[in-house]
C-alpha positions in Angstrom: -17.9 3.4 56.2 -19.2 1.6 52.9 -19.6 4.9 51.1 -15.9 5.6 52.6 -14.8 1.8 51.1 -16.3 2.4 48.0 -14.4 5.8 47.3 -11.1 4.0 48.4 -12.3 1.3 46.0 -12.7 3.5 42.7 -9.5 6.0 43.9 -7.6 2.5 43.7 -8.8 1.6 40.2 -8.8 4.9 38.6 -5.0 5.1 39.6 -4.4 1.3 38.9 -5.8 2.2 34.9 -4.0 5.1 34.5 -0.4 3.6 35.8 -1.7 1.1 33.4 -1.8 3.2 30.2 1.4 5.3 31.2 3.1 2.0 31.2 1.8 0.6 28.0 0.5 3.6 26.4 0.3 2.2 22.8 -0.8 -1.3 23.7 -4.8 -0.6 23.1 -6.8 1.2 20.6 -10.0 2.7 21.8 -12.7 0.7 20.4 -14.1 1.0 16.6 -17.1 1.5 15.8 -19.2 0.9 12.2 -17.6 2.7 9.2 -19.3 5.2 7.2 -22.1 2.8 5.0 -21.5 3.0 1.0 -24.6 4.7 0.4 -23.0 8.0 1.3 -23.8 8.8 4.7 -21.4 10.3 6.8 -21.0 9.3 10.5 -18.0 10.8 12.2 -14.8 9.0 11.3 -14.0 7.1 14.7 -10.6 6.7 15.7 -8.0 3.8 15.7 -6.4 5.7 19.2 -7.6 8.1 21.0 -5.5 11.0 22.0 -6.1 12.8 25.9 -7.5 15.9 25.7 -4.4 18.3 26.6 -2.4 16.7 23.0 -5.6 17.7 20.6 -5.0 20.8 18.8 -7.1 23.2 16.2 -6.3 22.0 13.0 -7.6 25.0 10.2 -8.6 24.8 7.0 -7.3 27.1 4.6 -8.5 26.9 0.6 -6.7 26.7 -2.1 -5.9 29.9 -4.1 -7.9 27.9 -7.3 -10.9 26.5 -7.1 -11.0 24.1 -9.4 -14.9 23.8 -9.1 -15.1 26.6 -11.3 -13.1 25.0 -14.4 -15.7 24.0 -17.1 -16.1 20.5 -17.9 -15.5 20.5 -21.8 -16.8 16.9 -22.1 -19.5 16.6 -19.5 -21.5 13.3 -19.0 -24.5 12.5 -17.3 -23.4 10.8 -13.5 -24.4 6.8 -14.1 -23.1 5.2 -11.6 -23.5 5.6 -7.6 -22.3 3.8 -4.6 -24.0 0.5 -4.3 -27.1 0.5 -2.3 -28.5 -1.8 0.4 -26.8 -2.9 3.8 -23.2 -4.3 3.3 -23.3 -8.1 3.1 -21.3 -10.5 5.9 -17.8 -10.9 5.0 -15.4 -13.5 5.6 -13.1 -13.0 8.6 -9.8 -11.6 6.8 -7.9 -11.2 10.3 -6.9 -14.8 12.2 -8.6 -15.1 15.3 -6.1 -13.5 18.6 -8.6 -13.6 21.3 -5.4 -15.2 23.4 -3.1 -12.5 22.3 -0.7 -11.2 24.5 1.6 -8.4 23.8 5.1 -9.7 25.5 7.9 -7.5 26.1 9.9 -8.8 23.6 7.5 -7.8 20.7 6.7 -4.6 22.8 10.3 -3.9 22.4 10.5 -4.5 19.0 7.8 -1.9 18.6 9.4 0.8 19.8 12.6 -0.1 18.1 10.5 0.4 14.9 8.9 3.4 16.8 12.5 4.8 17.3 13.8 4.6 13.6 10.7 6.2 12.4 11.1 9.7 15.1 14.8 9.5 13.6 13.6 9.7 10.3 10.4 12.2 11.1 12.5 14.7 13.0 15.4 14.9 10.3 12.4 16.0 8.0 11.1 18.3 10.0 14.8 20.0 10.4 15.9 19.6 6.9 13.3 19.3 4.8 9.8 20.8 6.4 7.0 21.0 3.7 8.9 19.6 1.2 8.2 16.2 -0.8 11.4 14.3 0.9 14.5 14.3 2.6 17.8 13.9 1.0 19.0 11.9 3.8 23.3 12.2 3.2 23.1 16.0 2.3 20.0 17.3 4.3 18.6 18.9 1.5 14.6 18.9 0.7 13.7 17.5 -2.6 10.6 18.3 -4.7 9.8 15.2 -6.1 5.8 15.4 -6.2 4.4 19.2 -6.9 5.9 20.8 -4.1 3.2 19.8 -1.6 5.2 17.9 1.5 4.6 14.6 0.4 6.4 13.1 3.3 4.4 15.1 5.0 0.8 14.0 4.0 2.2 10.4 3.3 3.1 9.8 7.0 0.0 11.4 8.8 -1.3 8.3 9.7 1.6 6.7 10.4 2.1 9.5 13.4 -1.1 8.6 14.6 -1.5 5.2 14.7 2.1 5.4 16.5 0.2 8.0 19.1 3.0 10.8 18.2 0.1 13.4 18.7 2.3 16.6 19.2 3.7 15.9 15.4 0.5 14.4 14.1 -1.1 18.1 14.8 1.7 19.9 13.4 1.5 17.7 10.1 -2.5 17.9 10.1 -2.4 21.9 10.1 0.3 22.3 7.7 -1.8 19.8 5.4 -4.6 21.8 6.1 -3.2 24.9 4.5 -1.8 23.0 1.5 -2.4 25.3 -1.8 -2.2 22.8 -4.6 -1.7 26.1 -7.1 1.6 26.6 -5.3 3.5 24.4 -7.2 6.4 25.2 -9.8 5.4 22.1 -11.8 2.5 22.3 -15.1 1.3 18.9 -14.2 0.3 16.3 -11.4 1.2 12.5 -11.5 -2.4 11.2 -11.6 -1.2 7.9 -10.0 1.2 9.4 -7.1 -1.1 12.3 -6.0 -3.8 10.2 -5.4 -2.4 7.4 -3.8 -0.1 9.3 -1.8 -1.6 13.0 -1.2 -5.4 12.4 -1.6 -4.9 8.9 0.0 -2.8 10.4 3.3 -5.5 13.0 3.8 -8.4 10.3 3.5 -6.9 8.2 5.8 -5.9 10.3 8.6 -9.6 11.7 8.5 -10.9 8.1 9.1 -8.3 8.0 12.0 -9.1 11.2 13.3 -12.1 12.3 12.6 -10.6 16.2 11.5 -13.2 17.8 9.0 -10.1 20.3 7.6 -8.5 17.1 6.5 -11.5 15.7 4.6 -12.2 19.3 3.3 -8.3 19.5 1.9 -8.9 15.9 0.7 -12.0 16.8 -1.5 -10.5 20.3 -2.9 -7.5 18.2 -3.8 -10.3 15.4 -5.2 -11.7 18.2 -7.6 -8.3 19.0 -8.7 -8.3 15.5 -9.8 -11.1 14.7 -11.2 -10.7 16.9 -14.0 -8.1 14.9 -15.1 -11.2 12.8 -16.2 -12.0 15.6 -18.5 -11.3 13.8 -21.9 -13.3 12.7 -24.1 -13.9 8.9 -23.6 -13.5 10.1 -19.6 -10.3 8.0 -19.5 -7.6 9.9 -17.5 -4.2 10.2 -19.1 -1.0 9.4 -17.1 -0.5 13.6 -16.3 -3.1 16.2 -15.6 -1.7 19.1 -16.8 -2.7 21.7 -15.7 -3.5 24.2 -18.8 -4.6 21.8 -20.9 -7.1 20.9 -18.4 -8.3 24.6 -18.3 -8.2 24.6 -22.2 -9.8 21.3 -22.8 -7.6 19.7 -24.4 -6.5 16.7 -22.3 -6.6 12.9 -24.0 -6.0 9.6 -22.8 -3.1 8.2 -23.1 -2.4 5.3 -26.1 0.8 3.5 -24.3 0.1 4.2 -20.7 0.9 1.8 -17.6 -2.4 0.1 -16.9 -1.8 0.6 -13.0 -2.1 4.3 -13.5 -5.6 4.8 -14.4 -6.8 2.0 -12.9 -5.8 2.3 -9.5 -7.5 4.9 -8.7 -10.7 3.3 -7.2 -10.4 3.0 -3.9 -9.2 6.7 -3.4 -12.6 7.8 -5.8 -14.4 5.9 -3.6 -13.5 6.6 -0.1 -14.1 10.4 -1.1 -17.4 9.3 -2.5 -18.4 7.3 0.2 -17.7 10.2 3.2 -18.7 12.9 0.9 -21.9 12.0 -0.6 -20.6 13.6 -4.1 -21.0 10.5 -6.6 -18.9 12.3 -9.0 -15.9 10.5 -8.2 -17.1 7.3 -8.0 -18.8 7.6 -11.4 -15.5 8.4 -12.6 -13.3 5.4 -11.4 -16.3 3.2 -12.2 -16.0 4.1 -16.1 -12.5 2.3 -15.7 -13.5 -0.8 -14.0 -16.6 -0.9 -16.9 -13.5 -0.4 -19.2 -11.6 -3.3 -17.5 -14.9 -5.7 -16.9 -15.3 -5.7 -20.9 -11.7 -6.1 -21.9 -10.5 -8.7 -19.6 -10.7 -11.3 -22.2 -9.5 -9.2 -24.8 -5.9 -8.8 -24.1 -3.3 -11.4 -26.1 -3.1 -13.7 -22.8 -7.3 -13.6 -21.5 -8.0 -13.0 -17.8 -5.2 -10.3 -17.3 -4.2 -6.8 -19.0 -1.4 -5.6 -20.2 1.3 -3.9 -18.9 1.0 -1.0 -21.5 -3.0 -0.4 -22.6 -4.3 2.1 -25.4 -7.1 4.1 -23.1 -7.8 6.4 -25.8 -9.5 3.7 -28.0 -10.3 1.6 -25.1 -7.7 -1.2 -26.5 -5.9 -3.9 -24.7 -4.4 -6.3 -27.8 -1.5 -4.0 -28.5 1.3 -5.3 -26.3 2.4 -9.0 -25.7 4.1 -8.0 -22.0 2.1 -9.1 -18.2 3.4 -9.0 -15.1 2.3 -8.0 -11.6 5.0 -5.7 -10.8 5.8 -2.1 -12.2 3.4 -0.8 -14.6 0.7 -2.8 -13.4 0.9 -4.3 -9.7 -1.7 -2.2 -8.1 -4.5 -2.9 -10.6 -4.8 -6.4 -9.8 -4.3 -5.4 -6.3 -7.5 -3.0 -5.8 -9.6 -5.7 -6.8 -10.3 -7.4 -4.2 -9.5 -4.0 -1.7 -12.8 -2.6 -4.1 -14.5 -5.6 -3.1 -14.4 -5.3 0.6 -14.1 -1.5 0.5 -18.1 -1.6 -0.9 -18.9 -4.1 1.3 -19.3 -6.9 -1.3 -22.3 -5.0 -2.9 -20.0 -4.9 -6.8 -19.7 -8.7 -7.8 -17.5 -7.5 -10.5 -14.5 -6.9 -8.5 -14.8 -10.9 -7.1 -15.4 -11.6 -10.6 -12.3 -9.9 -12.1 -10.0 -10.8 -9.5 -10.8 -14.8 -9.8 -10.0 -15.1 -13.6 -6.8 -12.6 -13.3 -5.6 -15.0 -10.4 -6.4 -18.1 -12.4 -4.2 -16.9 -15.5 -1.4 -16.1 -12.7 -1.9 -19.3 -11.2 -0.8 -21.0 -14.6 1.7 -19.0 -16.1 3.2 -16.6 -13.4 4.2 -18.4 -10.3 7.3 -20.2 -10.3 9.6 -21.7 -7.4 13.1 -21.6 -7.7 15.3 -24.5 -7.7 16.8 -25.0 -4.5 19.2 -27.4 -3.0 17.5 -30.3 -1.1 18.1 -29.4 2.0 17.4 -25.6 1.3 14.3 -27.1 -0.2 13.3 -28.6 2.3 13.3 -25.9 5.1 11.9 -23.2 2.6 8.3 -24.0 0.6 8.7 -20.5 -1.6 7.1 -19.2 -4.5 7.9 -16.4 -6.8 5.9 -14.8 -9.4 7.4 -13.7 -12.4 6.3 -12.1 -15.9 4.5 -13.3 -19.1 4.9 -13.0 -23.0 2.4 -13.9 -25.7 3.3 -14.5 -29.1 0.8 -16.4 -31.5 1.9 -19.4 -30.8 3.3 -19.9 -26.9 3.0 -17.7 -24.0 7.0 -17.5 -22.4 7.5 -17.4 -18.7 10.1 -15.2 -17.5 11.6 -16.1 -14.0 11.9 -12.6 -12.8 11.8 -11.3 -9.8 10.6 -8.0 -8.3 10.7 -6.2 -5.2 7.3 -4.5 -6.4 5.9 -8.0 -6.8 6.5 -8.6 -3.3 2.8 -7.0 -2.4 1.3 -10.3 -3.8 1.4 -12.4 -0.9 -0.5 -9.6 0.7 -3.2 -9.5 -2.1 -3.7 -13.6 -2.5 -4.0 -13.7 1.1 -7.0 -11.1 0.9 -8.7 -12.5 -1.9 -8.4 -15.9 -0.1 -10.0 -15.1 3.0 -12.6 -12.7 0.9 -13.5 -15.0 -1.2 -13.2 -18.5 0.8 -10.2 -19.9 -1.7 -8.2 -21.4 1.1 -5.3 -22.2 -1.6 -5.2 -19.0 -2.4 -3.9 -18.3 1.2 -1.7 -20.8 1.3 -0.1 -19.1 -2.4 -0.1 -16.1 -0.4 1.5 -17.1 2.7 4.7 -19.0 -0.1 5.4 -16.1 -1.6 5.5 -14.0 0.9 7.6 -16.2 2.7 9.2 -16.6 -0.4 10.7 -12.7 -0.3 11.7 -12.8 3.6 13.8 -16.0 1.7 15.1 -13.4 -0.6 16.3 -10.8 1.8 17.9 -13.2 4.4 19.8 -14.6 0.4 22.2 -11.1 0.4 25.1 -10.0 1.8 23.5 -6.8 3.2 19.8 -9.1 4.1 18.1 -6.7 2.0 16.1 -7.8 -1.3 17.4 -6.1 -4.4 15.0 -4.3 -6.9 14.9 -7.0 -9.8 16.6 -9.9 -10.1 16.8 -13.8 -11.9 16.0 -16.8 -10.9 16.4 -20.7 -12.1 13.3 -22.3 -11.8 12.1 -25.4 -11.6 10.7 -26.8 -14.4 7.2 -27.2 -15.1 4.1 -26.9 -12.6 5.0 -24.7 -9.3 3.6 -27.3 -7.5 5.3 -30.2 -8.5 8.3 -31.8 -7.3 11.7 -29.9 -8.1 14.7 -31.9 -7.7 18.2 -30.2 -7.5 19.5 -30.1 -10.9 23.8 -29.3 -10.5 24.3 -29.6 -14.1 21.5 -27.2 -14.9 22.8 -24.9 -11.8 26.3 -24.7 -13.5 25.0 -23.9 -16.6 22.2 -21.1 -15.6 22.7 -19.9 -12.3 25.0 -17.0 -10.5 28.9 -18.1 -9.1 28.6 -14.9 -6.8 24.9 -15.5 -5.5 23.1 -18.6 -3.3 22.2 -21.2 -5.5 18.4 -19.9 -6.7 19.4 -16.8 -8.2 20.2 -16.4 -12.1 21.4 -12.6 -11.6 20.4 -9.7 -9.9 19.8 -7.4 -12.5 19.2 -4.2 -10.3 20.8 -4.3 -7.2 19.3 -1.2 -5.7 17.3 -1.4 -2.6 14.8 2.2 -2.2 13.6 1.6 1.0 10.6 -0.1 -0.6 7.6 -1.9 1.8 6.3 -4.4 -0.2 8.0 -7.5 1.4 7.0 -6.7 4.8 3.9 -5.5 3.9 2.7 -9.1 2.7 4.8 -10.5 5.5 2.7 -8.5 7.8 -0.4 -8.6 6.0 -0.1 -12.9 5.9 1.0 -12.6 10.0 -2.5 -10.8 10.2 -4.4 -13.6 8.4 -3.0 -17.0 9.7 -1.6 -15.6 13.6 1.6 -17.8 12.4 4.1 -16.1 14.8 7.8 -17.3 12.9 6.5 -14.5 10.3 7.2 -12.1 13.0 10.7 -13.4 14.0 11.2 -13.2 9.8 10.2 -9.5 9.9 12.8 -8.9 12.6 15.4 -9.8 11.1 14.7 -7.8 7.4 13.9 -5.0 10.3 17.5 -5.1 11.7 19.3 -5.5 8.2 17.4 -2.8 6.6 18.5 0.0 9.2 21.8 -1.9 9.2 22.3 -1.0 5.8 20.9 2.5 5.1 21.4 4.2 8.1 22.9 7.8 7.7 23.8 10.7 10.0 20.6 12.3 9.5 18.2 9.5 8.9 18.3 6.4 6.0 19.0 6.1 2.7 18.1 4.1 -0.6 21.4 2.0 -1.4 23.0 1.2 -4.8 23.7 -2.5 -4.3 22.2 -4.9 -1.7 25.6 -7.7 -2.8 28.5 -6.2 -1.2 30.4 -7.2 1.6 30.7 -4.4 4.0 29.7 -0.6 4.1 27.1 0.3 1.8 27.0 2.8 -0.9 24.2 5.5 -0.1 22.2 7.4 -3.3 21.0 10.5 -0.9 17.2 9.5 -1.4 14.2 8.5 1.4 10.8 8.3 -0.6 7.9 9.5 1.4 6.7 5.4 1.5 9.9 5.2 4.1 7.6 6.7 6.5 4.0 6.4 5.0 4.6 2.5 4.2 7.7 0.3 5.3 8.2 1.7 8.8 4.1 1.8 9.6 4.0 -2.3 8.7 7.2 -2.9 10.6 5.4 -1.1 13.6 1.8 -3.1 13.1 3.6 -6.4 13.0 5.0 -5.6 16.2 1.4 -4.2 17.4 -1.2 -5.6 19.1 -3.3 -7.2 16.4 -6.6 -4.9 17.5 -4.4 -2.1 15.7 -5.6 -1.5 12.4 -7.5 -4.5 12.6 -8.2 -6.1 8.5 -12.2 -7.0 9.3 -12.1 -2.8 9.9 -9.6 -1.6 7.6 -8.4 -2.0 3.8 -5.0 -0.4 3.1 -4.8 1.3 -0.4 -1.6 0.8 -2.4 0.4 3.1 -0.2 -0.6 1.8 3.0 -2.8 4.0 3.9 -5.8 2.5 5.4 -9.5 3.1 4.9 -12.4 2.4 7.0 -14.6 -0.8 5.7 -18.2 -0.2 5.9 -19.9 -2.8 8.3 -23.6 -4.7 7.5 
């Protein structure tokens, strides 16, 4: 009779769990385990969620019909640099402790809502636009945009696993597998895109899933790139092309972004660090070397330039800084380097404190606000910076690009114990959910003006009407100067800080804020077929669509919409960094 009890006992469990998981399928992830370690080892990738054994299916490598192994190096070099060695130190918790978490059915239903939109968006690719880069989302045409090879594609692999869309995540994986990056029509590869978006994707959903055809299209794809380090200083230009990588001809560029070369770290890295090959890590570390010594060089010391001369290794030649296009994701990777080597390259801490100090002083701004608006929004903005000779001008412009920089302060807060920093973060994060909820539509436009209050960003700022007559917007909410582009692209970087801040302080408003930007974004850009970038986030009423879904709809915005909404064990920050396209990368543990 006990041996009969017992059976009874464990039939009545087993069925209790798997009710359980049928009900709330998405609710868990299986549990993570240490990330490969920096000194190139390679332990199986664990996964984030587990898929049951009837939804896994072969995914097959097929090569490329180049090997660009074989290409001669014209300007070889000795390899230098190698991953750090020695056991990861102990970081600082990044992610706010949620040991009371509890996933209510209000959030749960806001996660499949996000869930939803994204399976909209997904399956009008696959019917319209399989293997290509995106979806025209009015005509339902595909669009090559980025070589020909399904950016879309490889941009949302991880998003259809981490959302446990297995079926589709197979599909994807295979097709990615059998990628031929000499099937292109193009003579030359966007250095900066491929690898954040293509070599990036396939990194990522190999961390996730643990599928040794995605690492070995990843690392063909890395060799690819790496000869675009084939110059003679080893400085990449903005394009490989393609011949005159084969000829040996290939410089650096002398009026390039400075986000482009030097934001390919983490990618170099991650390849490094789960292939043993310390070829690309000796590449991407030339650059930081590059950025370590100029750092105090540039016309306003502590930050680069928008535009840099990588050719002669010069940073003096232009007087423009910001944090948004041309150079946002270089100050990002910072502090992403940093925790991505497990704190073993002090340079990264180093680099990141003195950019954020010159930010501190001459970038972030508040805008002037009513009292009463004031008073129910603490916001912060950061604009741009000019330096002439004799004053450095602070421009109180706005940026849906710059939007990521809640997300980053946050990070390099918690990394680095700078609790203000945090608190920055959490202002200006809060500062673009302000921005959206500002607009007829309750989208953010691209760029746009502000009047700011005068002096410190942290001193008072009474309401000036005089001032507002004079400087500010008659068709906007007192704040805004102009709104200079009034586009919205789909772009993730406000709810990717928003989400990224929700992860680091457990402050759940942030979530009710996402909601709503949630709501007015697929309010806006909703099409037949799936959504679409808009001309102009002011107007009252229907808006106009442009016919355009960048892969980052899927591989970005929609994934940190679904996270927020996630239990927090998800993607978890003390596991995971995200590179600059959301794509997240497995943190080595000490």
């Amino acid at each position: 009779m006990a041996s009969s009890r017992h059976l009874r006992l464990v039939a009545g469990v087993a069925c209790f769990l798997l009710i359980l998981f049928l009900v709330h399928p998405f609710d868990s992830p299986e549990t993570l385990l240490t990330a490969p370690r920096p000194d190139g080892s390679r332990p199986l990738a664990q996964p984030v969620l587990k898929p049951p054994p009837s939804s896994r299916r072969k995914v097959t490598f097929k090569p490329s019909s180049f090997d660009w192994t074989k290409v001669e190096q014209h300007f070889p070099v000795e390899l230098k640099h190698q991953l750090p060695t020695g056991r990861p130190k102990p970081q600082k918790p990044v992610q706010h402790d949620f040991s009371q978490y509890v996933h209510d059915p209000v959030t749960r239903n806001r996660q499949k809502a996000v869930r939803a939109v994204f399976e909209r968006s997904w399956n009008s690719y696959k019917e319209h636009a399989w293997l290509r880069d995106e979806l025209a989302p009015v005509s339902g045409k595909g669009k090559t945009t980025f070589g020909g090879w399904g950016a879309t594609l490889v941009d949302a692999l991880d998003t259809l696993w981490i959302m446990g869309l297995w079926d589709d995540f197979y599909l994807a994986a295979n097709a990615a597998a059998q990628l031929d990056w000499q099937n292109t029509t193009e003579t030359a590869a966007n250095m900066f895109e491929t690898t954040i978006r293509h070599l990036g994707g396939l990194l990522s959903a190999y961390d996730l899933s643990g599928e040794q055809a995605l690492l070995d299209k990843a690392t063909e794809l890395g060799n690819m790139l790496y000869m675009g380090f084939d110059t003679p200083n080893r400085m990449p230009g903005f394009w490989l092309n393609f011949e005159d990588a084969k000829r040996g001809v290939q410089v650096a560029g002398t009026n390039d972004p400075s986000a482009s070369p030097c934001s390919l770290s983490l990618e170099f890295t991650r390849l490094t660090q789960l292939t043993g090959d310390q070829r690309y890590f000796d590449a991407i570390t030339r650059i930081t070397e590059f950025l370590e010594r100029t750092q105090n060089e540039s016309k306003l010391p502590g930050m680069w330039p928008k535009l840099i001369n990588f050719r002669e290794e010069r940073v003096d030649g232009e007087s423009g800084f910001t944090l948004g296009a041309l150079a946002d994701s270089l100050y990002e990777y910072l502090p992403k380097m940093h925790a991505l080597l497990g704190g073993l390259s002090p340079q990264y801490e180093k680099m990141h404190r003195a950019a954020m100090n010159v930010v501190t002083k001459y970038m972030l701004f508040r805008p002037m606000l009513p009292a009463e608006e004031a008073s129910k929004h603490d916001i912060l903005f950061v604009g741009d910076a000019f330096a002439h000779p004799d004053r450095i001008d602070r421009v109180a412009e706005g940026q849906h690009l710059t939007c990521f920089t809640g997300g980053m302060f946050g990070l390099g807060g918690k990394l680095f114990g700078i609790n203000e920093h945090v608190e920055i973060g959490e202002r200006l994060a809060r500062g673009c959910g302000w921005a959206y909820d500002a607009f007829p539509t309750g989208v953010m436009p691209e760029i746009f003006n502000m009047v700011p209050c005068g002096g410190s960003w942290d001193a008072p700022c009474p309401w000036n009407e005089e001032r507002w007559k004079e400087e500010g917007s008659k068709n906007l909410k007192k704040g805004f100067a102009s709104a200079r582009d009034t586009r919205y692209i789909l772009r993730p970087e406000a709810i990717e800080s928003i989400f990224l801040l929700y992860r680091m302080t457990g402050k759940e408003d942030l979530r009710d804020l996402a909601w709503q930007m949630f709501e007015s974004i697929v309010n806006a850009t909703e099409t037949e077929l799936a959504y679409s970038a808009i001309s102009d986030v002011t107007v009252k009423g229907p808006t106009t669509k442009t016919d355009s879904m960048e892969s980052f709809w899927l591989a970005e915005t929609l994934k940190y919409f679904y996270l927020i909404f996630s239990p927090p064990n998800i993607i978890d920050l003390d596991e995971y960094v995200f590179n600059t396209e959301a794509h997240p990368f497995l943190r080595p543990k000490p």
